[in-house]
C-alpha positions as CSV (number, residue, x, y, z in Angstrom):
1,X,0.0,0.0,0.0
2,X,1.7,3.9,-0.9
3,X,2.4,5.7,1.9
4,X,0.5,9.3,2.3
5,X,2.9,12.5,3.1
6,X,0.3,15.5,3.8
7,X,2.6,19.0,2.6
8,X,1.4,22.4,4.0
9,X,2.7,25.3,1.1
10,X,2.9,23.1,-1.2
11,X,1.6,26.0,-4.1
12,X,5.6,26.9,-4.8
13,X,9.1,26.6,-3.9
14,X,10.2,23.7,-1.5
15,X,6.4,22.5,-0.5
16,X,6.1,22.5,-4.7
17,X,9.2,20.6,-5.8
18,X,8.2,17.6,-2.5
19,X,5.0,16.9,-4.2
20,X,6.0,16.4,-7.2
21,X,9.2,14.6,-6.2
22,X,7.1,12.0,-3.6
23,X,4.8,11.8,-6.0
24,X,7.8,10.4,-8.5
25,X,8.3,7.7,-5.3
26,X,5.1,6.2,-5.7
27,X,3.7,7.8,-2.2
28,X,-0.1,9.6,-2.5
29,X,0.0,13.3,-2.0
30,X,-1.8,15.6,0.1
31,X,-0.8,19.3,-1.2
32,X,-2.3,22.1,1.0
33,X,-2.3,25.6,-0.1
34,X,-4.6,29.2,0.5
35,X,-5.3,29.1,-2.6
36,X,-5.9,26.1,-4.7
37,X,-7.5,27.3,-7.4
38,X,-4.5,29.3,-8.7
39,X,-2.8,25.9,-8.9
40,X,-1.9,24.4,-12.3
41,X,0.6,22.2,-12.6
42,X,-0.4,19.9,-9.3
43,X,-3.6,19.3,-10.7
44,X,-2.3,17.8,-13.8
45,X,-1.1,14.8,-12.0
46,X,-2.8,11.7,-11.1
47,X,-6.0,12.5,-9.1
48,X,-5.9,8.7,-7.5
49,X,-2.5,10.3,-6.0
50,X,-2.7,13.6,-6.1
51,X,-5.1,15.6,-4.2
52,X,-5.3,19.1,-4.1
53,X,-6.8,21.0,-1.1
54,X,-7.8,24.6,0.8
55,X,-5.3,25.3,3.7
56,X,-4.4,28.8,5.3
57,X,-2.5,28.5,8.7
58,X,-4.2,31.3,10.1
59,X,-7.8,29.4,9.8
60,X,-8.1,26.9,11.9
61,X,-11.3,25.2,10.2
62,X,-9.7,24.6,7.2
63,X,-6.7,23.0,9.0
64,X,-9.2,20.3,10.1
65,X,-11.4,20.5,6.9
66,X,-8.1,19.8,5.1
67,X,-7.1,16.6,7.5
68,X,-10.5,14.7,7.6
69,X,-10.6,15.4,3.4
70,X,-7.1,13.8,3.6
71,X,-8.2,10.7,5.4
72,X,-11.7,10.2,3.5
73,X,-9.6,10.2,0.4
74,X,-6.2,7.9,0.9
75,X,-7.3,6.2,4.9
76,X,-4.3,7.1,6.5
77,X,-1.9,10.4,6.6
78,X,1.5,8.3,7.2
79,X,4.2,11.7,7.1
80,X,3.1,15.1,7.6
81,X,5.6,17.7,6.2
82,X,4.8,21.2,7.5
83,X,6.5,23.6,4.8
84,X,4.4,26.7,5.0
85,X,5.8,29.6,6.2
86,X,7.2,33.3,5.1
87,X,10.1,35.5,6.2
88,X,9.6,39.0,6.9
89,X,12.9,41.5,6.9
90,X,12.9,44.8,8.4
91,X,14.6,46.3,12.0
92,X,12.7,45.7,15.0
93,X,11.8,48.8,15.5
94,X,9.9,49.2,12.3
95,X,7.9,46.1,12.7
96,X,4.3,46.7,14.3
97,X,3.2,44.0,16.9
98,X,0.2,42.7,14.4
99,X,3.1,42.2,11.5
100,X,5.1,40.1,14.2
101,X,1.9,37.8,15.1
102,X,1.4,37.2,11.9
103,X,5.0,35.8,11.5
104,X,4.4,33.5,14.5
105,X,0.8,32.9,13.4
106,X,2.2,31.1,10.1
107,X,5.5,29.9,11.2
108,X,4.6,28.9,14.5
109,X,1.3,29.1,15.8
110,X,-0.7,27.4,12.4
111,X,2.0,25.0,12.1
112,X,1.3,23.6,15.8
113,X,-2.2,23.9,14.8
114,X,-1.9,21.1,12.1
115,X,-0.2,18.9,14.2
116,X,-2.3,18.9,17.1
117,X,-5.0,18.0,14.4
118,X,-3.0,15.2,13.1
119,X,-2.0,13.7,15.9
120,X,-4.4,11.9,17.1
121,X,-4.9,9.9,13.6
122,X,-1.0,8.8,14.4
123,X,-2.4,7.9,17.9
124,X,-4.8,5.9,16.5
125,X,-2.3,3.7,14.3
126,X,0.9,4.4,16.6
127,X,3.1,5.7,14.1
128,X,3.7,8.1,11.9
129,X,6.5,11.1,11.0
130,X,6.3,14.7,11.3
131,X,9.2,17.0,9.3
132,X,9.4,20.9,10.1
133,X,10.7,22.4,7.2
134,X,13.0,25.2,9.5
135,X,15.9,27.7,8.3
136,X,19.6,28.7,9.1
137,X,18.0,31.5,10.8
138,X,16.3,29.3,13.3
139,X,20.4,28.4,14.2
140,X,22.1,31.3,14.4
141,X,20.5,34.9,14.3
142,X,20.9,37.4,11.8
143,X,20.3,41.5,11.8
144,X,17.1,43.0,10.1
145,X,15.7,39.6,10.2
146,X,14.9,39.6,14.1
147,X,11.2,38.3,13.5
148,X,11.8,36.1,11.5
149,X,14.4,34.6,13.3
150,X,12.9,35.0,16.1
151,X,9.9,32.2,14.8
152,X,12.7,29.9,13.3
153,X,14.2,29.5,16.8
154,X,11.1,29.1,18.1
155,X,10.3,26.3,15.7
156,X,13.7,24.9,16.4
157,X,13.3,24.2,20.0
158,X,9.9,23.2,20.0
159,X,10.6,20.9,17.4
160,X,13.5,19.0,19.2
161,X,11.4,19.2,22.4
162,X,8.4,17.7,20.7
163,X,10.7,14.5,18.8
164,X,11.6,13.9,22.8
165,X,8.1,13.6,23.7
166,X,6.6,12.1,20.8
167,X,9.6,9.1,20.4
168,X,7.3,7.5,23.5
169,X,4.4,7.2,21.3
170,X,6.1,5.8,18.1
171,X,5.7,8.7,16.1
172,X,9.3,10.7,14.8
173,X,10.2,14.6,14.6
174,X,12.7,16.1,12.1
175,X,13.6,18.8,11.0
176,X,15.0,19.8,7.7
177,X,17.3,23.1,7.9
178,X,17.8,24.9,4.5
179,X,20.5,27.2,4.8
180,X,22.9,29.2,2.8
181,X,23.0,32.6,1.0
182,X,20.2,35.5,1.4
183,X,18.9,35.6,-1.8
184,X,16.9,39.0,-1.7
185,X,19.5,41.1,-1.4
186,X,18.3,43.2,-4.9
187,X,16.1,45.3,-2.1
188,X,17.0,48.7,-1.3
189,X,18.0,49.8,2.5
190,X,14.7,51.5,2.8
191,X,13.0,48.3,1.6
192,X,15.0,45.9,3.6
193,X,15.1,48.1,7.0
194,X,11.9,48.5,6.9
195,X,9.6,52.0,5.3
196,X,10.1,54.0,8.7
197,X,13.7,53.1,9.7
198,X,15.1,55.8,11.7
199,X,17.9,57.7,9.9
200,X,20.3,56.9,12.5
201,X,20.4,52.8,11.6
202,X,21.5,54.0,8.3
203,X,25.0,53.8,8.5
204,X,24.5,50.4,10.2
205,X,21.7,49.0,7.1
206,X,24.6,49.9,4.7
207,X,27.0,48.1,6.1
208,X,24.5,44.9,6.8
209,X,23.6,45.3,3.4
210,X,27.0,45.0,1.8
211,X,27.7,42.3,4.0
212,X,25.4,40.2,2.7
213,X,25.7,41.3,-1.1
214,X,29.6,39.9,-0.5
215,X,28.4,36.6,1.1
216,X,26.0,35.4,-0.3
217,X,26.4,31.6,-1.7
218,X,27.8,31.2,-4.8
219,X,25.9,28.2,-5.6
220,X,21.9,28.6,-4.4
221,X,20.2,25.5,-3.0
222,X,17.1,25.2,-5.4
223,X,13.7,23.7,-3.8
224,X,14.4,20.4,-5.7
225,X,17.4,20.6,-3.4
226,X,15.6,20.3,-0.6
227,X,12.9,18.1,-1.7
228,X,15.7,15.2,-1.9
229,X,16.8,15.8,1.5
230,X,12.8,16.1,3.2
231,X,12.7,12.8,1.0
232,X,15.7,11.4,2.9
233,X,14.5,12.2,6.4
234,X,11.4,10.5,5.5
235,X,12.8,7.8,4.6
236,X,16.2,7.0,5.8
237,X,15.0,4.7,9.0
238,X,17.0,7.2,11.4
239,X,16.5,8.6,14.4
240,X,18.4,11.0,13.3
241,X,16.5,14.8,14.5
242,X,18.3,17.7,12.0
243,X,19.2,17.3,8.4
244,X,20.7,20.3,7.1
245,X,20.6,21.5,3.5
246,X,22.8,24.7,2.1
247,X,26.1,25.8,1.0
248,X,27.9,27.3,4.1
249,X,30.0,29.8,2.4
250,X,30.0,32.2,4.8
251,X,31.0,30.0,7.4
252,X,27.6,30.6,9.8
253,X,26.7,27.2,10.3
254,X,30.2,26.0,11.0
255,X,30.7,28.9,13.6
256,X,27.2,27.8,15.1
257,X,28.3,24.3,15.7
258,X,32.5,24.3,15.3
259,X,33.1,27.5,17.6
260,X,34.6,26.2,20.6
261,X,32.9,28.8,23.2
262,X,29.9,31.0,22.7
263,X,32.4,34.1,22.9
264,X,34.5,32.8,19.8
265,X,31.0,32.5,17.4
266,X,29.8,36.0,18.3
267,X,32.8,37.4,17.5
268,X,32.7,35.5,14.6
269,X,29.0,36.5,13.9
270,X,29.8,40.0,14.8
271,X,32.6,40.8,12.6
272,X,30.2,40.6,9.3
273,X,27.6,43.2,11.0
274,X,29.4,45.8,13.0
């Protein structure tokens, strides 16, 4: 019998390029988007494998409208892969308190929301896998990015907490780490600091700014990429709790994890941003 992997954002990017690649394995496919009607190419596959549904994080009804559709169609949901999610840029300062609970909303708050609905259908069969698509900026911290980071850490240590308590039940947590290269540096200061950044952080954006123009990756992970790697954690037969997917160039990753005290990888950290 196929396996059934449920995917939250699955309308682009990495949620996108797992569908289509589990669906290549054999496995029946649950993609969950806000708006499904927009979606093209999905729908072209195999309907007795591919089904196509309404999902928006902040809606909790159509989180569970989306999971009983799920199981009326294939039985069973045997991985769930909770992709969905957005990164918002901009100083602290210049980021109202409804923007920031949105951020936790989709990358935190919804994404808890799904599990909690799936979960007890891996109760009920004692077993299944969950994989939490996270970032490098759930690992180490970045400037102008605070919010978002801020969610990604969040995710981080509620994911490893979680595989901990869910391990007793027979049901795995992972967590698949793209990393590597800020792709979006072709916004202005203004853009990236946000509309209302004071004029003294100028100085300060400038420098961020060029700092990530020089070090970005040469080589950008695509979302097929990734895919392969969500693929591997699903299936590998590990225990195994972070996979991480990227091309370290500018050394953040190894400083996170390599630096021999917490002293040596801010310096590190620092000497890009100030």
């Amino acid at each position: 019998m196929s396996k059934t992997v449920f995917i939250t954002g699955a309308s682009s990017g990495i949620g996108l390029a797992s569908a289509k690649f589990f669906f290549a394995k054999g496995w029946d496919v649950v993609a969950t988007m806000r708006s499904p009607d927009k979606d093209t190419e999905l729908k072209q596959l195999d309907p007795k494998s591919m089904q196509v549904l309404r999902l928006d994080l902040q809606d909790l009804a159509s989180i569970k409208s989306a999971v009983e559709a799920a199981i009326a169609k294939f039985q069973k949901i045997d991985l769930l892969l909770n992709n969905a999610g957005y990164g918002q840029n901009g100083l602290f300062e210049t980021i109202s308190r409804e923007q920031i609970q949105a951020q936790f909303d989709v990358n935190l708050f919804g994404l808890m929301d799904v599990i909690r609905t799936v979960l007890p259908h891996f109760q009920d069969k004692h077993s299944g896998g969950i994989i939490n698509v996270s970032s490098g900026g759930g690992v180490y911290a970045l400037p102008i990015m605070s919010i978002y980071c801020a969610s990604k850490f969040a995710l981080e240590g509620f994911t490893e907490a979680l595989a901990y308590e869910l391990a007793s039940q027979n049901i795995w947590v992972k967590s698949v780490i793209p990393h590597g290269g800020v792709t979006n540096t072709n916004f202005g200061a203004g853009g990236l600091a946000g509309p209302d950044a004071p004029e003294s952080y100028k100085p300060f954006v400038e420098k961020v700014l060029g700092a990530y123009g020089k070090t970005v990756a040469a080589r950008s992970i695509s979302s097929e990429d990734v895919a392969k790697v969500v693929f591997e954690a699903a299936t590998d037969g590990t225990d195994r709790l972070r996979y991480l997917v990227g091309n370290d160039s500018r050394g953040f990753m190894k400083a996170r994890y390599e630096s021999k005290n917490d002293e040596e990888y801010v310096t590190y950290m620092r000497s890009f941003f100030q």
